[in-house]
C-alpha positions in Angstrom: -138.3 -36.1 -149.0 -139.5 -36.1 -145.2 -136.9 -34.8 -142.6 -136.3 -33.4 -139.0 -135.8 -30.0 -139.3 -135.1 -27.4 -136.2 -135.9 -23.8 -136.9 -134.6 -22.8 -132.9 -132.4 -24.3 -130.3 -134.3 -25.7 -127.5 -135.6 -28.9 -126.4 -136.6 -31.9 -128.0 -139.6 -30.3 -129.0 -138.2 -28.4 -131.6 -137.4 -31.4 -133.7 -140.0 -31.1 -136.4 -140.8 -33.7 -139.5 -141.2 -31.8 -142.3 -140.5 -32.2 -145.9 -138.4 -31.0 -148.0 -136.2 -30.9 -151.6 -133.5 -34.2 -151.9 -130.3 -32.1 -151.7 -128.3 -31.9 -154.9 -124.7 -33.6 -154.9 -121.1 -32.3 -155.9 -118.7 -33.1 -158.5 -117.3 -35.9 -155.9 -120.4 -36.9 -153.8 -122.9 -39.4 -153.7 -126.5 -39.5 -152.9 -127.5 -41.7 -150.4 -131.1 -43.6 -149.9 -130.8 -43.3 -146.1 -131.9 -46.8 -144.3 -129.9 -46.1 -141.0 -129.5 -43.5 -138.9 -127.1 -43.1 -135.8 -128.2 -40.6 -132.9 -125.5 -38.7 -130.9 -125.3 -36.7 -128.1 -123.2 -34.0 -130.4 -127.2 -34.0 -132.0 -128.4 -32.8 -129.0 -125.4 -30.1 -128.3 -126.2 -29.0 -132.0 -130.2 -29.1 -131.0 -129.5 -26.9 -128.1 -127.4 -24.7 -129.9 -124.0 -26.0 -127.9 -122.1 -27.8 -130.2 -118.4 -27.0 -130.6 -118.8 -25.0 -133.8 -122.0 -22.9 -134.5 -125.1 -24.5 -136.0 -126.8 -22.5 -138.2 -130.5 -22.5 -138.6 -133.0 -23.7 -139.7 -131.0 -27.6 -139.0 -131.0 -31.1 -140.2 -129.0 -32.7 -137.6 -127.6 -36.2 -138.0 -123.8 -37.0 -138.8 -124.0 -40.8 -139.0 -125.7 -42.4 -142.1 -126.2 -45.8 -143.8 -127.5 -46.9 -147.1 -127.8 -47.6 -150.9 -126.0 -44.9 -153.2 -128.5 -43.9 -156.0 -126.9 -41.1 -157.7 -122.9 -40.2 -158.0 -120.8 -37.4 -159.0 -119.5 -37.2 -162.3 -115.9 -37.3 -160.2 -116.7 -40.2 -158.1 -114.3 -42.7 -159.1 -114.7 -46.0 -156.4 -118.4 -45.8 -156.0 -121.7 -47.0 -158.1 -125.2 -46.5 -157.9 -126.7 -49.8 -155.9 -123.6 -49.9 -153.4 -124.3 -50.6 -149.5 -122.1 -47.7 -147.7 -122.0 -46.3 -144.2 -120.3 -42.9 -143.7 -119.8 -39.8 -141.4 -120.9 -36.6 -142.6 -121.3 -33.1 -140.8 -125.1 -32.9 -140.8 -128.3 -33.7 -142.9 -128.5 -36.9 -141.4 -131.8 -37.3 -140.1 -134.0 -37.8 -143.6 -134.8 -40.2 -146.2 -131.9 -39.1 -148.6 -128.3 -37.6 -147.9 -125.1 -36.2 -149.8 -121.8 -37.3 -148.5 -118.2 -36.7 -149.3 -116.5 -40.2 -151.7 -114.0 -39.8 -149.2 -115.9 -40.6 -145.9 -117.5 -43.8 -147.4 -117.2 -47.3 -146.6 -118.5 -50.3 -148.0 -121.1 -52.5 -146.0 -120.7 -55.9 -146.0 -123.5 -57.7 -147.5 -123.9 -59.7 -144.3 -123.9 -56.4 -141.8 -127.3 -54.8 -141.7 -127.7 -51.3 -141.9 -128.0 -50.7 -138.2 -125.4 -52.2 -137.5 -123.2 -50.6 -139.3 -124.5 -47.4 -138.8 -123.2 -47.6 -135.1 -119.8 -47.2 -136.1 -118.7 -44.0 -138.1 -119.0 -41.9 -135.1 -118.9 -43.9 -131.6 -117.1 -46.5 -133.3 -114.1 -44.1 -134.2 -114.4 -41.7 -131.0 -113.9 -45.2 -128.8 -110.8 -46.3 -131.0 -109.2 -42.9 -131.3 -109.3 -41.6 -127.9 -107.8 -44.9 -127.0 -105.6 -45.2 -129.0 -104.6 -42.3 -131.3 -105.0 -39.3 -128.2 -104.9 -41.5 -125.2 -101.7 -43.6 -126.1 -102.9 -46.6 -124.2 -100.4 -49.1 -123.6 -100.4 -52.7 -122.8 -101.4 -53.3 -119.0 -102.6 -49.9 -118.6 -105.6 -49.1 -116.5 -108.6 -47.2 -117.9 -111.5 -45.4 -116.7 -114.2 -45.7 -119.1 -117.4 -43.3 -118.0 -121.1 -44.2 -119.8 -119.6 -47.5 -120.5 -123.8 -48.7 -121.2 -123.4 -45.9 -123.4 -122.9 -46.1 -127.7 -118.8 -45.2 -127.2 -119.0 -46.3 -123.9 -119.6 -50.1 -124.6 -117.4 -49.7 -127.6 -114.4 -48.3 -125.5 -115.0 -51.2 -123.2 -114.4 -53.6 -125.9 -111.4 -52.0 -127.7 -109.3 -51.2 -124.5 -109.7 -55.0 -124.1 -108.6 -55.9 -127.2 -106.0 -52.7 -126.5 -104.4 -55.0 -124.0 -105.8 -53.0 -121.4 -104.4 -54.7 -117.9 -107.5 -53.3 -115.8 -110.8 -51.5 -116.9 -113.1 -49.3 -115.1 -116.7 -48.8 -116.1 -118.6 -46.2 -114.3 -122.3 -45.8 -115.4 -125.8 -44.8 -113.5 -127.6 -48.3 -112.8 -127.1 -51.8 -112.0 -128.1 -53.0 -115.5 -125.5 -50.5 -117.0 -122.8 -52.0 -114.8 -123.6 -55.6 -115.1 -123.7 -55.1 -119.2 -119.9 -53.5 -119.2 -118.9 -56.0 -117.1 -120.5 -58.5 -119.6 -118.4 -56.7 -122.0 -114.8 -56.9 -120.1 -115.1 -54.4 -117.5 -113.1 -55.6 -114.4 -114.1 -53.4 -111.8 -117.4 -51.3 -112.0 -118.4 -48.1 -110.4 -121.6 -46.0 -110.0 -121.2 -42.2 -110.8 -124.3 -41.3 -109.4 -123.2 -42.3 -105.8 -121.5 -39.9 -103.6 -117.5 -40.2 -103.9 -117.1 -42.7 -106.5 -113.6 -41.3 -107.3 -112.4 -42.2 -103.9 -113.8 -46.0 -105.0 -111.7 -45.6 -108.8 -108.6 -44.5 -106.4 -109.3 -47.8 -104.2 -109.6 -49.9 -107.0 -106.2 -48.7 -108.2 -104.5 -48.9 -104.9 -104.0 -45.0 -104.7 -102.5 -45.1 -107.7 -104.8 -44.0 -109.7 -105.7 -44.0 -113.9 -103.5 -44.0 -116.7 -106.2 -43.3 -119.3 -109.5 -41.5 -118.5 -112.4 -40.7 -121.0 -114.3 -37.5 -119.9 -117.2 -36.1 -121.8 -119.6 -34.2 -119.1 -117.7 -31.5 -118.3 -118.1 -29.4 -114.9 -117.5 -31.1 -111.6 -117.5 -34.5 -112.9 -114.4 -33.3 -115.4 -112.5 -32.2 -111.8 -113.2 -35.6 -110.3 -111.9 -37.7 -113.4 -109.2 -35.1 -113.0 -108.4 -36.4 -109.6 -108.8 -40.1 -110.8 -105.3 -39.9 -112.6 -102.1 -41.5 -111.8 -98.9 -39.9 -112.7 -98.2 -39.7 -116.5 -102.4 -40.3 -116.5 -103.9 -38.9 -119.6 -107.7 -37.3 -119.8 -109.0 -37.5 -123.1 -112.1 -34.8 -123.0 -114.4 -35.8 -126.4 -117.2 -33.9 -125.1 -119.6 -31.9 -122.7 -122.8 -33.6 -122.0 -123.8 -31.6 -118.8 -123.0 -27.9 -120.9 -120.9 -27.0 -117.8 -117.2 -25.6 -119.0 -114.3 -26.9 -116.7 -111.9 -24.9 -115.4 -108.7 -25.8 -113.8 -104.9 -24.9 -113.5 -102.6 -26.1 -115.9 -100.0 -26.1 -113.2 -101.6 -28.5 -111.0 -100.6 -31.2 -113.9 -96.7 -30.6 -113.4 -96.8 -32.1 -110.1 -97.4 -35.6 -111.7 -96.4 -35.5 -115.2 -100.1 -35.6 -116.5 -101.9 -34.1 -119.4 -105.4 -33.3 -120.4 -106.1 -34.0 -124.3 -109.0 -32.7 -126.8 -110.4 -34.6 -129.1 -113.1 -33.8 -132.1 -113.6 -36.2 -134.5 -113.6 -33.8 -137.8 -110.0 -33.4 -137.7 -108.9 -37.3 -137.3 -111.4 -36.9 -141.0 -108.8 -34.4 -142.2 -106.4 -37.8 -142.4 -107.9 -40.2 -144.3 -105.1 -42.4 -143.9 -105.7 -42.6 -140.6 -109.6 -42.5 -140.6 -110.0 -45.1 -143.3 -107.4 -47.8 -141.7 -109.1 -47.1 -137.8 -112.3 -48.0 -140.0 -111.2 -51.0 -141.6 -109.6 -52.1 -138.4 -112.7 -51.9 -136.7 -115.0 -53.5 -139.5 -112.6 -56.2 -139.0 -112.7 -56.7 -135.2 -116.8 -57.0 -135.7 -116.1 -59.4 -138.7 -113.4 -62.0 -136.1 -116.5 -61.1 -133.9 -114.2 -59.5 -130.9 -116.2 -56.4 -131.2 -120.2 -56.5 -130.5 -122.1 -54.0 -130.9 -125.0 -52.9 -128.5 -128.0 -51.7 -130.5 -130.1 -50.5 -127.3 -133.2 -49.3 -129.9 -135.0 -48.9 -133.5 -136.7 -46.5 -133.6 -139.2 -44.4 -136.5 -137.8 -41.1 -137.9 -140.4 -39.3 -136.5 -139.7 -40.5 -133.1 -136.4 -38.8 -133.1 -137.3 -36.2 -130.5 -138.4 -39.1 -128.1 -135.1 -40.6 -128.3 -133.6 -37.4 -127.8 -135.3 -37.0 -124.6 -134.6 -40.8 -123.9 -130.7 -39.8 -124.5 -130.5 -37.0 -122.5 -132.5 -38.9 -119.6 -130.0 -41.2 -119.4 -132.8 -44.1 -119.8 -130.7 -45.7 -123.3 -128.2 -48.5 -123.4 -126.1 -48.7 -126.4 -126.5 -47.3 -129.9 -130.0 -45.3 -130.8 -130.8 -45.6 -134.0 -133.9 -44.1 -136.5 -134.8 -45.2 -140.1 -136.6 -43.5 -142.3 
């Protein structure tokens, strides 16, 4: 089967098509005829050789798949050859066939294409559960929602609406990123690329500042979201896009009763109770249509280091996806 393969960390350039063996499946996987494809930015940290846990080499990246099953487990007890299903599985992601886990499966509608619903496992659950799950958001809260043009950021956008979210912030680098979260429920929008645009989020909340805050650059932009929170604020961190640790004083969080959460996807997995009801809540707020998803681009597997450059230039909108 064709695949990208990286045999070093580095830039985009080391994304290589090559081809390989279909990979064999366990007692309680499926193999998966890969039509969709979702690209992350935790593909680039693992490209780079950043990602939270080490990524060995050589490296089929890709966590987020969609597609037809062809082959099942002799253990596989909900699941049949010729089923639709979309799931999120550690890597391997980025070629024409995939294993993954029963457990991480859903069924695809038969009237949600493939990339569509290949936009969810990953951004889809990130927006929900670092809303909901780690940020505690409670009805007529304010939020400050960073890359809200972005794959979790329009997501996030849409689900602290339908949250009951009394005031949203979108922050994001251009005009046409601001106008589309505000097309999406943002109330009050912000550029991050202009100089103090914290002192415009503490304006916009009368000095009072944030109650929920979704941080995933790290460095200096981490310290200003920091300073964005009101008291008994929360800061949900789900990543690190500019590879800049932050550093700061846990004591300087007494003084207003606030807290700085970590979230990482893998272990909301370890509860399938709770993964599998966040995605079925989710399939159904796209199925009452209160949840849109932004597809910002299509693209061929072997443009994958293009849109890897594209991600990283901040130059995407919405949900990047490849097909084989």
């Amino acid at each position: 089967m064709k695949a990208i393969q990286m045999e070093q960390y580095g830039s985009p350039d080391v994304l290589k098509l090559v081809t390989v063996e279909k990979p064999q499946i366990g007692e309680r996987d499926v193999l998966i005829r890969v039509k969709a494809i979702g690209v992350n930015y935790a593909d680039a940290a693992r490209r780079e050789g950043k990602y939270v846990i080490p990524t060995e080499l050589p490296f089929i990246p890709g966590a987020e798949i969609a597609g037809e099953i062809v082959e099942v487990g002799e253990k596989v007890q909900r699941f049949n050859p010729g089923m639709r299903v979309v799931s999120l599985i550690e890597s391997q992601g980025y070629a024409e066939y995939a294993v993954a886990p029963e457990a991480g499966l859903a069924l695809v509608p038969d009237n949600v294409d493939f990339t569509d619903a290949v936009a969810l496992p990953l951004q889809g659950q990130t927006a929900y559960h670092v809303l909901k799950t780690m940020g505690r958001l409670e009805k007529g809260e304010t939020v400050l929602v960073h890359a809200a043009a972005g794959g979790v950021g329009t997501l996030a956008v849409q689900l602290a609406k339908i949250f009951g979210a009394g005031k949203i912030i979108a922050t994001a680098s251009t005009d046409e990123k601001l106008a589309l979260a505000k097309e999406l429920g943002a109330d009050e929008l912000v550029n991050y690329t202009e100089p103090g645009w914290e002192e415009k989020v503490s304006e916009l909340t009368g000095g009072k500042g944030v109650d929920v805050a979704l941080e995933m650059v790290g460095g200096e932009f981490f310290q200003k979201t920091l300073r964005c929170l009101a008291p008994f604020g929360r800061l949900v961190i789900f990543g690190a896009a500019s590879g800049d640790q932050s550093q700061f004083y846990p004591g300087q969080l007494m003084k207003r009763n606030q807290s700085v959460i970590g979230f990482f996807l893998p272990q909301i997995m370890r509860k399938p109770a709770l993964y599998q009801s966040s995605f079925e809540e989710l399939l159904g707020y796209i199925g009452d249509g209160r949840l849109k998803l932004i597809i910002g681009g299509v693209y061929q597997l072997e443009e994958a280091a293009e849109v890897h450059r594209m991600l990283q230039g901040r130059q995407t909108i919405g949900k990047q996806i490849l097909v084989p």
